[in-house]
N, C-alpha and C positions, 0 to 999 in steps of 0.2 A: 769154963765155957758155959756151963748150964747157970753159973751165974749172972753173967753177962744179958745170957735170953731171959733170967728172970727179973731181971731189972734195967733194960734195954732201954723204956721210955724214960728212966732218971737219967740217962746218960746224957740222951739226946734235951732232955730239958733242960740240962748243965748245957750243955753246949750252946741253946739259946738264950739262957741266961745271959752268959758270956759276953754273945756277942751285942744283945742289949747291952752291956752295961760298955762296953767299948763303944760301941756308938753314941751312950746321952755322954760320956767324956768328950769324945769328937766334938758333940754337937754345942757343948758348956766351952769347951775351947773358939767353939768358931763367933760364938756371941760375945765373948770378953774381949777375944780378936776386931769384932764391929765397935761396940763402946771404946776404942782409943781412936776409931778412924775422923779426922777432923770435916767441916767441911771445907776446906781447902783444899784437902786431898783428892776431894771427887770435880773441881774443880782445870775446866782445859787448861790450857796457857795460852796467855795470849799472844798471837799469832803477828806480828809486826805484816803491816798493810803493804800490797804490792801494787798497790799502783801512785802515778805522782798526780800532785794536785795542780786544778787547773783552773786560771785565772781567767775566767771570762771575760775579763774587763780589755782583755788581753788582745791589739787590732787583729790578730789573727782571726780570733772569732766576731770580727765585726763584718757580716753579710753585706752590706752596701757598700762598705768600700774597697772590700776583696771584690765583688762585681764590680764596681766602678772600674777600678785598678783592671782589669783582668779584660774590660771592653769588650767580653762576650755579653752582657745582657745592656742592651740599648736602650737609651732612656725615653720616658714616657714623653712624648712631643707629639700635637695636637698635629693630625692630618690632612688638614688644611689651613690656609693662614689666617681665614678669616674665624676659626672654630676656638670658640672662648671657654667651650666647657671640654675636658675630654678624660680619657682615664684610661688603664692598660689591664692586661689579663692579673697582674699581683699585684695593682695598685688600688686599693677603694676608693671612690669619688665620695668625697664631704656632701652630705643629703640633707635636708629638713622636710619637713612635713606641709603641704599647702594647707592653710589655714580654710580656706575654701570647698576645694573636690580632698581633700584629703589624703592626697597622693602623694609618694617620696620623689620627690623631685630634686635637683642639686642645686644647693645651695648656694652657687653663685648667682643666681636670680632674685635674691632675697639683696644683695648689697649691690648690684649693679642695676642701674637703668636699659630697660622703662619698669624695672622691678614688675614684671607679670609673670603669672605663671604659664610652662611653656604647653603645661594638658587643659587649662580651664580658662587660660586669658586672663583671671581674676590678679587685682591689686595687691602685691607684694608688700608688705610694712619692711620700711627697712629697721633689720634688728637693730637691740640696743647691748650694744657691746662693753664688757667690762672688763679693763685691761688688771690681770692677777699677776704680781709681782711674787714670785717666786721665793724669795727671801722673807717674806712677811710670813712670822710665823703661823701658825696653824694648826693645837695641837690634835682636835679631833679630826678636821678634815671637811668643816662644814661649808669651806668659802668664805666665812666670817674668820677676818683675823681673831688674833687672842687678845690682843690690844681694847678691840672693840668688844671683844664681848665682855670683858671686864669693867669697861667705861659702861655699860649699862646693866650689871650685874647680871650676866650669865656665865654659864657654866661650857670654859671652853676645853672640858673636858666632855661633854657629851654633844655628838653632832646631832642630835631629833631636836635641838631645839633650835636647830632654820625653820624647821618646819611650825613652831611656837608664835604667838602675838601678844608681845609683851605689853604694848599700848592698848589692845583691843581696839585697833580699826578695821579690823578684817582685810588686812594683809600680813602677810610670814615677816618675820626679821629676817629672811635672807633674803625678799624680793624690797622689801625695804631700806636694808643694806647697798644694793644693786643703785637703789634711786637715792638717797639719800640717807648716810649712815644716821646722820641724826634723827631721822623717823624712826626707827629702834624704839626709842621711850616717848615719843613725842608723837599723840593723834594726828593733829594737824598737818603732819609732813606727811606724805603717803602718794603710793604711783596714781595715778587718775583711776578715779572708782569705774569709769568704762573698762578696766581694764578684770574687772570683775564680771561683767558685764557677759550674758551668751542668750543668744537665740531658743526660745520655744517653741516660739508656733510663728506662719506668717497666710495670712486669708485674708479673703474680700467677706467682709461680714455682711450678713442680710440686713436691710434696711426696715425697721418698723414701720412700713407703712404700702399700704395696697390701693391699687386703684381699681378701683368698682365700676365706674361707669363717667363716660363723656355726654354730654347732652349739647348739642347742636340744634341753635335758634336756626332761624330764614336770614336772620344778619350774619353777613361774611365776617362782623369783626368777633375776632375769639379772643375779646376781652370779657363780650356777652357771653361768651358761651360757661356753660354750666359744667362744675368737675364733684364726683361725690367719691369721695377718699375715705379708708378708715386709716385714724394714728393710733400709734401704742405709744402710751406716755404712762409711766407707772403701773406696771403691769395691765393697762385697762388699754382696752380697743375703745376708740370713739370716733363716730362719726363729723366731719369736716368738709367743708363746701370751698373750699378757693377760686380764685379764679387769677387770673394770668398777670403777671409780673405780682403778686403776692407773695411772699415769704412765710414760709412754714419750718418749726422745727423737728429735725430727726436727730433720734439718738445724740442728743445731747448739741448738734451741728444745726447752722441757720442754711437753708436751700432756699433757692427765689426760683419761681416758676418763669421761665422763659421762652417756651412754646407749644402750643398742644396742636398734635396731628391726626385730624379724624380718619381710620381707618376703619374695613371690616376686609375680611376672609370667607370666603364660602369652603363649607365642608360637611362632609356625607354624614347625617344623624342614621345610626342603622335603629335607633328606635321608631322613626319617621319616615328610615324609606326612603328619605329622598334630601337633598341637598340644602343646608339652610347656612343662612350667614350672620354673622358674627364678629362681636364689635372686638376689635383689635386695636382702637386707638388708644395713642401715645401721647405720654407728658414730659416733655424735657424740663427737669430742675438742674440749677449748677449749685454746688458748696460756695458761697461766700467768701473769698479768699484762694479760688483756686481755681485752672482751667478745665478742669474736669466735668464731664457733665455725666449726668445721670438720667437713663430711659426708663420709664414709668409706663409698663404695658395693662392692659386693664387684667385681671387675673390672673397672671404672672406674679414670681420676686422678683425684687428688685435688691441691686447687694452696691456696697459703697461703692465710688467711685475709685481708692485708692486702698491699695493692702491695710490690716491690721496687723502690726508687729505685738507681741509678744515676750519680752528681756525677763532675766531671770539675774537678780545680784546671787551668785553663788556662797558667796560667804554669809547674806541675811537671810537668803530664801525672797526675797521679797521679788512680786514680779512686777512691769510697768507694760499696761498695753498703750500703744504708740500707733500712728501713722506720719505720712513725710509732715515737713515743716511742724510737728508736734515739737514742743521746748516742755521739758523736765528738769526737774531736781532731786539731786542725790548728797547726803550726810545728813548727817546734823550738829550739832552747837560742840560737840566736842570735838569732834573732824572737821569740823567746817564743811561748805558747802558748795558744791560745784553743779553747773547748770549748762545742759546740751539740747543739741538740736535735732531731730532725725532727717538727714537733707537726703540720702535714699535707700531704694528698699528691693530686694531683688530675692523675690519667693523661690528661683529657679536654683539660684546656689543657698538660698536660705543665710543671705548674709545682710548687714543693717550698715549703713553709714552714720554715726554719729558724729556732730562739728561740738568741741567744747566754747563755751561762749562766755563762761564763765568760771572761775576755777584759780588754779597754780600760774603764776604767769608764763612759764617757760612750755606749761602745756595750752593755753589761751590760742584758740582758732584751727589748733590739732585737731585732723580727722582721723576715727578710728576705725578702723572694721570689724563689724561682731560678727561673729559666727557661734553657730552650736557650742565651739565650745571654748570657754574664756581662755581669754591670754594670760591670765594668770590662776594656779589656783589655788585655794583657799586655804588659810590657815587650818591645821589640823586640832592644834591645842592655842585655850586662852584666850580664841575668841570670842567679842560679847557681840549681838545682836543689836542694831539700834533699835531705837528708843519706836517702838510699835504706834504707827500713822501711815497715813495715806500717804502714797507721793504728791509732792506739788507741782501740779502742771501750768504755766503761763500761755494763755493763747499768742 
């Protein structure tokens, strides 16, 4: 016993020796045990699928004619007999955009007569529709078959290039496509350059020239009578004496004076104190070529007779200021060239009527409508700019 107490703690440190050495065996066991385990083993099983497969295609799942069939949901028909446009709570109505007030309006105004719009009254184009034959292949998806885009070396594996101009006329291959495929490679062929064509600006511009003073002889005839004007001709003001059925030029335009009306006004001078009058007469000119006429008050502006248009070709940048009966030209030598007319002008929708007068034959005498923003637009990649000049204008 007295042994025991004298060496008590060698007992107890045999004893956890022991169980050390029992435990790194356990633990050498459980590691050689993991090293055989595969990963297959930790792996689930797979579980075969419970449910069956379903074939959409299948008329069960076809919603319109289980409805139809079933004659609970009644079909969409117009509410009165006379009613051309109409639609229903789950039906969408086919919309386009007015060229004009810029509102969605339905699209059956655009292909039926009188082709107006039904919010602004303004002149419907009727579209131009290209019938897509479904079987023609297509492998990107651009609207250009594969046929054609291989006939002009493109790539009908990538669709951005509808948006490309192979010819560099400043139209797309897929709006050229639309009008004629052979305009793909070829300048010459191309949709009419109005269709480039949009509104920037539309005002009565001020007129270079002021009237100063009328001078009244004792003879009633006012051929005698005396007019003292200033003109601005090259950036210069000059003084100028005309008299009655005389022709003088502004801004570029010939006016023939055709009446002078001597007038004054009485009105309160507060530097004076007291009432003084004051020459208010008038010069009627008219434009040469037009019924418009133009009042010439003495101290006053005076501004054209008829709007200034302003067109922008979107694809050159290039702009043309215009008013009515104005005749322009547009290309050059490698598109060739087409020539229009501005027959009218409406600042209120900000839209332009141009009549082609010259051009494609199949578009020869076509009127288009500009508005703000082109009918067509512009090629993204590939197009060149013409050739940098004035436009030519024909009186």
């Amino acid at each position: 016993m007295s042994f025991i107490k004298k060496h008590y703690e060698k007992f107890i440190l045999a004893v956890l020796l022991l169980v050390f050495v029992i435990s790194l065996v356990y633990q050498i066991k459980i590691i050689m045990t993991s090293l055989t385990v595969k990963p297959e083993d930790l792996q689930l099983p797979h579980k075969a699928p419970d449910y069956e497969k379903i074939d959409f295609n299948d008329p069960l799942y076809n919603i319109q004619e289980n409805m139809a069939k079933g004659g609970i949901w009644m079909a969409s028909t117009a509410r009165e007999k006379d009613d051309k446009v109409f639609t229903d709570l789950m039906i969408a109505i086919e919309c386009s955009r007015c060229p004009h007030c810029h509102k969605v309006i339905p699209r059956y105004f655009f292909f039926n007569d009188p082709h107006l719009c039904p919010s602004c009254s303004g002149k419907l184009p009727q579209p131009d529709t290209t019938i897509i034959d479904k079987k023609i292949e297509d492998t990107d998806g651009d609207g250009i078959p594969d046929k054609t885009e291989k006939e002009h070396a493109m790539n009908s594996a990538d669709p951005s290039d509808k948006s490309g101009d192979k010819d560099g006329d400043g139209f797309s291959n897929y709006d050229e496509y639309r009008y004629d495929e052979k305009g793909i490679s070829n300048p010459k062929i191309h949709p009419p350059f109005a269709q480039r064509l949009q509104v920037v600006n539309i005002e009565r511009s001020r007129l270079n020239i002021k009237l100063k003073r009328v001078r009244v002889h004792e003879d009633k005839d006012k051929s005698n009578w005396e007019l003292y004007v200033e003109l601005r001709n090259k950036g210069k003001w000059r003084d100028i004496f005309p008299k009655l059925n005389d022709k003088i030029t502004i801004d570029g335009d010939t006016y023939k004076i055709i009446d002078i009306e001597k007038k004054t006004e009485e009105k309160f001078d507060k530097s004076l104190g007291t009432t003084v009058k004051r020459d208010k007469s008038e010069v009627i000119i008219q434009q040469e070529g037009s019924p418009e006429k133009v009042i010439l008050t003495v101290g006053e502006t005076a501004f054209a007779p008829t709007e200034k248009v302003t067109l922008r070709d979107t694809s050159t940048q290039k702009t043309y200021s215009l008013s009515i009966g104005k005749e322009f030209t547009i290309g050059d030598k490698d598109t060739g060239f087409e020539k229009y007319v501005v027959e009218e002008v409406n600042a209120i929708k900000k839209s332009v009527k141009l009549k082609m007068l010259d051009g494609a034959q199949k578009e020869k005498g076509k009127v288009f409508d500009i508005t703000d923003r082109a009918l067509l637009s512009p090629p993204q990649t590939g197009s060149r700019a013409f050739e940098s000049k004035q436009p030519q204008f024909n009186e």
